[in-house]
VONU-276892 format. One record per residue (C-alpha): residue in one letter; x, y, z. Coordinates in steps of 0.5 Angstrom, whole numbers, plus 500, padded with zeros to 3 digits. Each point is the difference from the previous one (the first is absolute). Layout:
- code	X	Y	Z
- A	X	Y	Z
...
//
This chain:
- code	X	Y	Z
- X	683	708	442
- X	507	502	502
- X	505	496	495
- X	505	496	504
- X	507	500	498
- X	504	494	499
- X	504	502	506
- X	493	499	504
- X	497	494	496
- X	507	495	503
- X	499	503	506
- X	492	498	501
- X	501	494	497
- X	505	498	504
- X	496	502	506
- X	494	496	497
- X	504	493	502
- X	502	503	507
- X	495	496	505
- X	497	506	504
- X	505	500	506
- X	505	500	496
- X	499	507	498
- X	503	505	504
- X	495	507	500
- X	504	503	506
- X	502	507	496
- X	492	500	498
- X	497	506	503
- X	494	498	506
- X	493	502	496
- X	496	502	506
- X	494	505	494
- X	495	496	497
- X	497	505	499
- X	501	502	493
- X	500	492	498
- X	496	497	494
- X	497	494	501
- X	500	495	493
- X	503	506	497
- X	505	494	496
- X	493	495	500
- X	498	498	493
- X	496	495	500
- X	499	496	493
- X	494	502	496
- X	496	496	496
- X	497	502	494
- X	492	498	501
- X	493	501	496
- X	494	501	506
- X	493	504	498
- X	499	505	504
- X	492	504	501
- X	501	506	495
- X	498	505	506
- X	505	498	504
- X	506	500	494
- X	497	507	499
- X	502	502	507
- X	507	496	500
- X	502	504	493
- X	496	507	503
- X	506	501	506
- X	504	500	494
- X	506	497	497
- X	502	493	504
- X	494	497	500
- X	503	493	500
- X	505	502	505
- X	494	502	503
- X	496	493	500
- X	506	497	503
- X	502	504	506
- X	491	499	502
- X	501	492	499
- X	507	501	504
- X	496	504	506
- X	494	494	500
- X	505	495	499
- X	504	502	506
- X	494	502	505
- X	498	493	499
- X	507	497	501
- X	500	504	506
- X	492	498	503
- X	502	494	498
- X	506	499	505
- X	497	504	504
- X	504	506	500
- X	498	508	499
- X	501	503	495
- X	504	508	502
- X	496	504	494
//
């Protein structure tokens, strides 16, 4: 991450208790390319540490896809966890 200057943390903070009409953003450029956008590039989600038992053939296949088998397990439940959200309010889902 890109250290911000001294210079730039008076400017941000000062920025930070502006309500948002008072912003001027006139010199900003229009962005019309969203091409290239990365959606939740800056989303963190906390991790909680949990012990859960998993059947022993399924573990072994999570772990021969390589290293990140745990990142793994999550970005699985995260996709059944939304699909259901998304069923549930009755919105499709774009995959």
């Amino acid at each position: 991450m890109k250290k911000v200057s001294k210079k730039q943390a008076r400017e941000l903070a000062a920025l930070a208790v502006l309500p948002p009409g008072k912003i001027n953003l006139e010199d900003l450029p229009e962005v019309r390319d969203w091409s290239r956008a990365e959606v939740g590039k800056f989303y963190r989600p906390i991790k909680k540490p949990v012990t859960i038992r998993i059947d022993a053939d399924v573990l072994a296949w999570l772990r021969s896809q390589g290293p990140g088998y745990q990142t793994r397990i999550n970005k699985l439940l995260r996709i059944l966890m939304e699909g259901r959200r998304s069923a549930k309010h009755g919105v499709r889902s774009s995959q």
